[in-house]
N, C-alpha and C positions, 0 to 999 in steps of 0.2 A: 554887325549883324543886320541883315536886309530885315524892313518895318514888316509886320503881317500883312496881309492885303484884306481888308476887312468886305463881309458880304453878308447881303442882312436882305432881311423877309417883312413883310406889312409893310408893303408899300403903297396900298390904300387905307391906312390907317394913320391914326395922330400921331404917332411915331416915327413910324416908318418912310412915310411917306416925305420927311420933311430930311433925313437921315444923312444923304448921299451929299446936299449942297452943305449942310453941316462939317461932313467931315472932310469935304473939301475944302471949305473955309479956314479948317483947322491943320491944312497940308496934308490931307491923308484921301487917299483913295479909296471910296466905298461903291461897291458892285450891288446895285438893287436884281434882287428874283423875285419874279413874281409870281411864277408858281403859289398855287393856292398851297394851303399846307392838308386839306382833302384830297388833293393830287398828286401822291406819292411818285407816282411812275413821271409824271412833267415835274417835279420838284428834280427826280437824280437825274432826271435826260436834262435839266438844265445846267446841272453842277456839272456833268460829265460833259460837256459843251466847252466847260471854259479852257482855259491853255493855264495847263498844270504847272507849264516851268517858267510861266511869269509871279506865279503865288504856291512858289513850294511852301511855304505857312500862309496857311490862312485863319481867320478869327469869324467866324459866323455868328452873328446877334440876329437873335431871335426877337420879333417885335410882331407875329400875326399869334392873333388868339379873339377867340369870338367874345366881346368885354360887355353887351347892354346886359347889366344886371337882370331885369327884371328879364328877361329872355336869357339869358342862364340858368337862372333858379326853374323857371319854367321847361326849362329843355336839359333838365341834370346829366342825361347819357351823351346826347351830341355833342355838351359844351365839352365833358371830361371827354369824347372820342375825337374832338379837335384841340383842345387846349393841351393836354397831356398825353395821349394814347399819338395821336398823329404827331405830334412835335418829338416826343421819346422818339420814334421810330426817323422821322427824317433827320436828327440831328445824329443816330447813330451811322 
């Protein structure tokens, strides 16, 4: 069975960003989008972009999410309208 093709998000963040030469190093092929996850409609016009019968399975890690605490607590609707509400919906 062919490996999933793995495509992952925050890739301006401590995670993400680091993600792609990672899983290269480890023989696997990782696709950065960088699509904000505020930007629903540039998040699917990028997935819809890529070439489907190169990654008939694919594995998408999620790594964007707005993290400074004290700017979370302070912004309770945005954080949960990006962290959850926007992630629910782009990962569906």
């Amino acid at each position: 069975m062919k490996p999933s093709r793995l495509f992952h998000n925050g890739t301006t963040g401590s995670l993400g960003r680091y993600f792609s030469d990672s899983a290269r190093m480890a023989g696997a092929t990782a696709t950065p989008i960088s699509s904000r996850l505020e930007d629903l409609e540039g998040f699917l016009r990028e997935l819809s972009a890529l070439d489907e019968k190169s990654a008939p399975r694919a594995t998408f890690l999620h790594f964007a999410a707005k993290v400074s605490v004290p700017w979370c607590e302070s912004h309770p609707e945005e954080t949960r309208a990006t962290n959850v509400d926007s992630s629910v919906a782009a990962t569906r």
